[in-house]
C-alpha positions, -999 to +999 in steps of 0.1 A: +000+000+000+013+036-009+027+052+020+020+083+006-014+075+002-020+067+039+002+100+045-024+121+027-057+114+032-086+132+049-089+129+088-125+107+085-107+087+065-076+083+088-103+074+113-115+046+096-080+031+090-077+037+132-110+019+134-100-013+114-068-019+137-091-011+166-120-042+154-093-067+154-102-077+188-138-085+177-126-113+155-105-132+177-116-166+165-108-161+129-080-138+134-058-155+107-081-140+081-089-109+094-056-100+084-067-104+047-099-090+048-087-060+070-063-051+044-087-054+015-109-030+036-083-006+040-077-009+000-120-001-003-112+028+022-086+047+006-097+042-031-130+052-026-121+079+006-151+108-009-173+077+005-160+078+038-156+114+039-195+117+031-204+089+056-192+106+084-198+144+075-225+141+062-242+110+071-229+113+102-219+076+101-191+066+130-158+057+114-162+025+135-192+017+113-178+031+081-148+007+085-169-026+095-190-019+066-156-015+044-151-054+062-182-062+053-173-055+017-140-071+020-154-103+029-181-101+001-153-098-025-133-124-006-160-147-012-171-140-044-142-143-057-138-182-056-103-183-043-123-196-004-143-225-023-135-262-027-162-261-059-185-239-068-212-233-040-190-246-014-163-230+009-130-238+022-127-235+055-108-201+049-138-195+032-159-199+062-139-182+084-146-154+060-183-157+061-177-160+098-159-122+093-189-112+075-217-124+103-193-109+132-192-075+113-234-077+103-241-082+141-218-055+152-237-032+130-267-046+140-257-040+180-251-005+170-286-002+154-269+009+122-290-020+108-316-039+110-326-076+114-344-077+081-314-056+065-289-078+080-310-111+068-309-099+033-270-092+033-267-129+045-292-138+018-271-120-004-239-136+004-251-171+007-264-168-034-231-151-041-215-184-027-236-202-045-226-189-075-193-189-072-159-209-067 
């Protein structure tokens, strides 16, 4: 990752890269890849940093949400990607210690109240076709 990059960025988005080392602690049990995922989420973060910035201006989404939604992400990608599947509709077991990432993240956000059940039962919808059709 560019140094510079990191060096230069926006202090919401600086934030969200301070919240993504912080969350670490919340995935103990599949710390291994939470490593991987973290680091694609800091790759979503500082490509896209006008979403970030919006979130939290103007939103007014906390950068500790911001960044497990940027996990979120991550592990969507991760999974879709096939690279976590032994065939196609069925994961690794890296691949379910990513989907494990994914359901840690949905029922942080849901604890927060930044989503709902019902939004949080669609994402899992979502990501269980998406494994489906993948791998």
């Amino acid at each position: 990752m560019n140094i510079f990059k990191k060096m230069f960025t926006a202090k919401e988005v600086k934030k969200v890269l301070a919240a993504l080392n912080l969350l670490e602690s919340h995935f103990d049990d599949c710390i291994f890849l939470f490593e991987t995922v973290k680091q694609k989420a800091e790759q979503i973060t500082l490509n896209d940093q006008n979403r970030a910035i919006h979130a939290i201006k103007v939103l007014k989404v906390t950068p500790q949400n911001v960044a497990i939604v940027n996990i979120m992400e991550a592990a969507y990608d991760c999974l879709l990607s096939g690279d976590y599947h032994i065939r196609r509709g069925a994961l690794l077991d890296s691949g379910e210690e990513i989907r494990r990432i994914s359901h840690i993240a949905t029922e942080m956000l849901i604890a927060d109240g930044y989503i709902s059940h019902e939004e949080a039962d669609k994402y899992r919808a979502d990501v269980s076709e998406a494994i489906a059709g993948s791998g």
